[in-house]
Every structure is written in C-alpha cells, then in structure tokens.
KOLTOR-577954 format. One record per residue (C-alpha): residue in one letter; x, y, z. Coordinates in steps of 0.02 Angstrom, whole numbers, plus 32768, in hexadecimal, padded with zeros to 4 digits. Layout:
A/X/Y/Z
...
end
This chain:
X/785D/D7FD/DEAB
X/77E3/D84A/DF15
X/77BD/D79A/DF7D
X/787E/D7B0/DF95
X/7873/D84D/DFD8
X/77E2/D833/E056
X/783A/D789/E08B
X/78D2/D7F0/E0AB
X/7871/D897/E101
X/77D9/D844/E133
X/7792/D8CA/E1A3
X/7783/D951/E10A
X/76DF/D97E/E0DA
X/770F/D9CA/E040
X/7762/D92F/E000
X/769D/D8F0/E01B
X/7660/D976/DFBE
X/76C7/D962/DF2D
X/76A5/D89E/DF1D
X/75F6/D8D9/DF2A
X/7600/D955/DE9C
X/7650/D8E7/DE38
X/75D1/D84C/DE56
X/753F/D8BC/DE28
X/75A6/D8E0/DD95
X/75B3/D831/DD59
X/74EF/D81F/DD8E
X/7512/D7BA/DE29
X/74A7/D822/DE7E
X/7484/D795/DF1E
X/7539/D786/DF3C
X/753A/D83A/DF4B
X/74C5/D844/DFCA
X/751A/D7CC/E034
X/75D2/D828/E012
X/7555/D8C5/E037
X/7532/D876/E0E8
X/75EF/D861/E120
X/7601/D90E/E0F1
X/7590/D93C/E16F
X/75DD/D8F3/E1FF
X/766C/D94C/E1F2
X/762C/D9FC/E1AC
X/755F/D9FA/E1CA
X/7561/DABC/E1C0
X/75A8/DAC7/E102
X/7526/DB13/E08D
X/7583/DAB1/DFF7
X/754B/D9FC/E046
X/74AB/DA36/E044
X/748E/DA80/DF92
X/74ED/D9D9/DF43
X/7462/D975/DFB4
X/73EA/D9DE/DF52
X/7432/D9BC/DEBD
X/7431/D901/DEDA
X/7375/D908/DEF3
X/7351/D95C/DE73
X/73B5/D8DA/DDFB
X/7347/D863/DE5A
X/72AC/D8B2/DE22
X/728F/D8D2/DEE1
X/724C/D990/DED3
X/71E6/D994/DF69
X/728A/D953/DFD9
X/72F2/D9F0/DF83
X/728F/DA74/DFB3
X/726B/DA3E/E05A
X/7336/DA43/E087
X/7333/DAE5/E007
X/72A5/DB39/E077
X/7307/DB10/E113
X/73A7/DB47/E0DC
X/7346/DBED/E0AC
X/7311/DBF4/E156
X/73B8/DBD9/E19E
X/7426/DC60/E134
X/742C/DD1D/E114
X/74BA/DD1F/E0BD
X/747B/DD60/DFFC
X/7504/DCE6/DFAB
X/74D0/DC5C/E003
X/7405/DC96/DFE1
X/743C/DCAF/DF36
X/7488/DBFC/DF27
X/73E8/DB9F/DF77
X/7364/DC07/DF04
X/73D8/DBDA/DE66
X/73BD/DB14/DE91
X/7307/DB37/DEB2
X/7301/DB78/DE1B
X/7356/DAEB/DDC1
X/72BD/DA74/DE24
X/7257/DAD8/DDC5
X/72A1/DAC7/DD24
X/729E/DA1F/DD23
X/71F0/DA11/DD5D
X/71CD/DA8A/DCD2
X/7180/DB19/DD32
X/71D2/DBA5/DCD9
X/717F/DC26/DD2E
X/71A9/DBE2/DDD9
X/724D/DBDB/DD98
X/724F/DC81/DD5D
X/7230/DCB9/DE08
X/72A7/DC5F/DE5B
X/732E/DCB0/DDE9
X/72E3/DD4B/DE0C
X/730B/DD2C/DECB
X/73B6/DCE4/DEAD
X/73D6/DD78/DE48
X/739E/DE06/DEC8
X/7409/DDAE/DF4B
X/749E/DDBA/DED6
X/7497/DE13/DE3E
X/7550/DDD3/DDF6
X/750B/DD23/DDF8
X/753A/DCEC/DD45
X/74DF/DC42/DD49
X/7443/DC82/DD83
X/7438/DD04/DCFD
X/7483/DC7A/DC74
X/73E0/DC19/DCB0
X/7375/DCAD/DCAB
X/7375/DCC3/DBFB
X/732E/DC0F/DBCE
X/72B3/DC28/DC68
X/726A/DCB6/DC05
X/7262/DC79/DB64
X/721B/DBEC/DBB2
X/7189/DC4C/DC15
X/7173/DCE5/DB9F
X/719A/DD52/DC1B
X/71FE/DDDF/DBC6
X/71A0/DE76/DC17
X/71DC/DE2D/DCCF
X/7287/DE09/DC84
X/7299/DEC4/DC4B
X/7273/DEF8/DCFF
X/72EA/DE79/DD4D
X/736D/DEA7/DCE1
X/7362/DF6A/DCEC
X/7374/DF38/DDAE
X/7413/DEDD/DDAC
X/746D/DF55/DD2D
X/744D/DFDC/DDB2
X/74A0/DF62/DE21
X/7524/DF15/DDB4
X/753A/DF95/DCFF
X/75B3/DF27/DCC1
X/7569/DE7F/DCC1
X/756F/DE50/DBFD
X/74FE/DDC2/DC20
X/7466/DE3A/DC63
X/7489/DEAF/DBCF
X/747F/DDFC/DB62
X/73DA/DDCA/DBBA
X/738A/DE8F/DBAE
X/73A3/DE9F/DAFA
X/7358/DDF6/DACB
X/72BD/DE26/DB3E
X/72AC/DEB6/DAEF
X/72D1/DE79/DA3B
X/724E/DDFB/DA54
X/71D4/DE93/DA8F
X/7205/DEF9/D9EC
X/725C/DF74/DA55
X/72E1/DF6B/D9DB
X/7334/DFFF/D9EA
X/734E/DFD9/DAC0
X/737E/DF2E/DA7C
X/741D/DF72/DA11
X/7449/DFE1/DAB0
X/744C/DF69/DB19
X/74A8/DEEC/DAA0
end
C-alpha cells in the first residue's frame, strides 16, 4: 500500500518515512536507509529522517555512525523535544552496547529536556536495575515529579528505587 501511495504522491517525505519505519520494523534495515535517502531530498531539515537513520544503524550494529549524526543533530537543535528525542536513541545505542550507566545518563538528559517523556522513563527503570543505580534514580525522579506530579510512571520508578533501598515506607507513598 505504501509503494502505492509514494508512486501516486511521490514528492512526500512522510510517505518515505513511513516505508522506512515500517522496513526497520520487518528488519530490513538497508532498504531503510536507502527509502531514508529519498526522504531527504525532499525534506533534509526533518528531525524524524534523522532519528529513523539512527535507528537503522543501530540495527546494523553501526554505533559509532549513530552517534556521530546523534551528536550533530544535538548540535543543530534547541528545541527540548527534539533534545529529548536524540538523547532517548543515544540511550537505546547504549543499551544495546550494554553500557547501562551511559545509558542511564542519556535518559537522564532526555528526561530533563522533557520530563512527560513516557518512553524514556519506561526505559529508565530497566536502565537502573541494570546499573544499580537507585540512589541517582531517587534524585532524578524527585526532579521530574516537581516538574510533572502526576506522572504514574515516575511514582512507579521512585517506589521501586526506594523499595530496593529499604526505604519502604517512601516506597508505599510513592506507590
């Protein structure tokens, strides 16, 4: 359907993206990259082209490639959504390269620059079990409740850190 649609509206870069998205959903990750390239030439300013290019290379198991186009989209933006996007696929290079405390950090960014990120803070939680880092987590999460007081999934995260620390009775306020 969507080869229909770009043979039909040819010049839309979002029709791209979406063929993109859904070829690094099926793990055609190559293809992407070239659907990736077409999407350029017509929108070469689009954040989203970018991030699914990261993506791609990380599939590949091309790391160093993804954070080189992360750290010059970093450069490029100072818009805290769009920050908060590139330091949440950072953060997923990380993951997969099984730095956990890199990727901890990274989600820590992500998170500053947009507290109501959902994914990031989904991701968080693993990140910490993963790297220990419970004490850090407490912090973090303290900070975006003062942001955001009704995010259930910070409340989630800050009474497992603090379960895990034996702080049970903070744990049962914040569950």
């Amino acid at each position: 359907v969507i080869e229909q649609d770009i043979q039909q509206y040819n010049f839309s870069a979002d029709l791209y993206i979406k063929k993109a998205q859904l070829l690094i959903d099926g793990h055609q990750e190559d293809l992407a990259l070239e659907t990736l390239e077409l999407a350029l030439i017509y929108a070469p300013a689009e954040l989203e082209i970018h991030l699914l290019r990261a993506e791609a290379f990380i599939a590949l198991d091309l790391f160093s490639e993804a954070l080189i186009l992360l750290n010059e989209l970093k450069r490029q933006t100072d818009n805290s959504k769009e920050l908060s996007e590139i330091y949440f696929i950072e953060a997923h290079i990380y993951e997969h390269q099984e730095q956990f405390e890199q990727m901890f950090f990274a989600l820590k960014a992500a998170l500053l620059e947009n507290p109501k990120h959902n994914e990031a803070l989904e991701r968080l939680w693993l990140c910490v079990e993963l790297s220990r880092n419970y004490e850090e987590s407490i912090i973090l999460h303290e900070e975006i409740l003062d942001k955001d007081p009704y995010s259930y999934i910070a409340w989630y995260n800050l009474g497992h850190a603090n379960a895990y620390l034996g702080n049970y009775s903070e744990a049962i306020e914040a569950f």
